[in-house]
C-alpha positions, 0 to 999 in steps of 0.5 A: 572187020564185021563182028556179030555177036549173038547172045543167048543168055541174060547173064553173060556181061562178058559177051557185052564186054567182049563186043563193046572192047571190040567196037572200041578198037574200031571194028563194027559190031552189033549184037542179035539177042535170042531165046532169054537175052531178048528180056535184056537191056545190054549197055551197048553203043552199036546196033542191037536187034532181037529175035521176034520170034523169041520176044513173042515167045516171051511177051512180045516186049522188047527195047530193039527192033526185031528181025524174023529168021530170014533177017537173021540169017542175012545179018550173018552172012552180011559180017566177017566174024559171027561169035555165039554166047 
């Protein structure tokens, strides 16, 4: 299964925990950062994007690519779950 999940706030460990359990029993997941959580460094072994938007919005520094809305939308549909933090 496909998993996405998008986090939104700097201090959910839980949310990483969540994905990172899930990519261990086999599953392929990613993680898309938005609003504050693009300020994050999350210890997470899969695919890991931001919102450009809110980096910019932030200072326009980020570890990971970024992805405009149309990207973002695109990585929604593209998987089989999409869980929101």
């Amino acid at each position: 299964m496909r998993i996405l999940h998008i986090l939104r706030s700097l201090d959910d460990a839980r949310a990483v925990e969540t994905a990172r359990a899930q990519r261990e029993q086999g599953h392929d997941v990613a993680l898309l950062l938005l609003h504050d959580a693009v300020l994050a460094r999350p210890a997470f072994p899969g695919p890991v994007s931001a919102c450009a938007d809110d980096v910019i919005a932030r200072g326009g520094h980020c570890a990971y690519p970024t992805v405009d809305y149309d990207a973002i939308i695109h990585l929604m549909a593209e998987h089989d779950r999409v869980v929101s933090w």
